[in-house]
N, C-alpha and C positions, 0 to 999 in steps of 0.2 A: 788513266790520267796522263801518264809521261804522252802516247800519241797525239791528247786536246791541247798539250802545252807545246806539240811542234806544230800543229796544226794554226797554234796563235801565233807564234815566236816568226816563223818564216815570214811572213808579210809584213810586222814588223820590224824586224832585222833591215831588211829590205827598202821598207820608208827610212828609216833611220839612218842606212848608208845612204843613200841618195839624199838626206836631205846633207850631211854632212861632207856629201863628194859637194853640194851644188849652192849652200849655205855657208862656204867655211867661214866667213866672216863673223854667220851670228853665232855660231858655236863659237867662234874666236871672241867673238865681245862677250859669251856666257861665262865661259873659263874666267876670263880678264876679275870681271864682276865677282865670279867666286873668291878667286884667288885676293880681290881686293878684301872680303871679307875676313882675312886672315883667317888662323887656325878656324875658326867657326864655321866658314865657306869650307873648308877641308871638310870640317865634320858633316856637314850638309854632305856634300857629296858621299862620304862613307856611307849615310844611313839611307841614300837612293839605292846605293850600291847593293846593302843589304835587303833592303826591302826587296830589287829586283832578283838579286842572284840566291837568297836564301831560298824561297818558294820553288824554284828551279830547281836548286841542291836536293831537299826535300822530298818533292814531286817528282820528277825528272831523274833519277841515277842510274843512266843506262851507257854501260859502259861496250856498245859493239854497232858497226853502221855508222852511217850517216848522224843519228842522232846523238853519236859521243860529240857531237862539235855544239850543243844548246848545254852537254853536263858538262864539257871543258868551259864554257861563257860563264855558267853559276858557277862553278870555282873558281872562276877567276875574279869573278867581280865579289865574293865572299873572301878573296885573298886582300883586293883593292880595298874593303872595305874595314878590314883587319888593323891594314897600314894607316886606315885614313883615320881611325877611332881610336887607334895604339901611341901612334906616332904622327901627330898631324903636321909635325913642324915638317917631315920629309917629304910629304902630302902636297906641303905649300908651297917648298920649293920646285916642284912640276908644275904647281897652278901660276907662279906669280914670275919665276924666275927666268922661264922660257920666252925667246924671241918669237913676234909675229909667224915670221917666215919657219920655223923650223916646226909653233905648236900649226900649222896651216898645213905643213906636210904630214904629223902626224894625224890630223883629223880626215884628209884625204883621203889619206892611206886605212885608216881603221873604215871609216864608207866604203870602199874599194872592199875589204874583207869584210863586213857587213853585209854587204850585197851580194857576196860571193858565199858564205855562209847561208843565208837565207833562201837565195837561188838552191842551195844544196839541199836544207832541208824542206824545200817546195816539192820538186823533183820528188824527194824519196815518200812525201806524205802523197803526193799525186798517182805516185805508184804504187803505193801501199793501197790505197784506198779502192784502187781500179785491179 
């Protein structure tokens, strides 16, 4: 199971930073929109968070290679999602508090490792497989 879930994750890691290297805008108006949502846009976002990174956690705990970088994503985003269910008020100050220009750098920047994450586990499932 952990190999079908790099085998899915790489490609889309990969759309995902690319659309966020070449979209920041509409991720920047998605945040905005959540963020306007108060606490509740927080919650939303926790329970993406879990949905995506718990099945990961689960399925996925392979802790050597290439593929520790898709079991450090689901702990991370079960970490995010902890904060965003626990404490949503700390949540909303990242969603709501943050300038244009600074959440535009960060969205860049996580596309940027997106793509370089999924490029990674591309590579290792392309060689694995051959």
């Amino acid at each position: 199971m952990a190999s079908t879930l790099v085998w899915f994750a790489a490609p889309v890691l990969v759309c995902l930073g690319v659309s966020q290297m070449y979209s920041t805008q509409r991720w920047q108006s998605y945040y905005r929109k959540l963020g306007a949502l108060g606490q509740n846009g927080v919650r939303l976002n926790g329970l993406v968070s879990l949905v995506i990174g718990g099945p990961i956690v689960i399925l996925h705990n392979v802790w050597s290679g290439p593929p520790l970088l898709l079991t450090l994503i689901g702990w991370l985003l079960l970490l995010e999602s902890a904060l965003c269910l626990f404490m949503p008020g700390a949540g909303l100050a990242g969603l709501s508090e943050v300038d244009d220009d600074a959440r535009g750098g960060v969205i860049k920047g996580m596309g940027v490792a997106l793509v370089v994450i999924g490029g990674v586990l591309g590579v290792h499932v392309l060689r694995s497989a051959g």
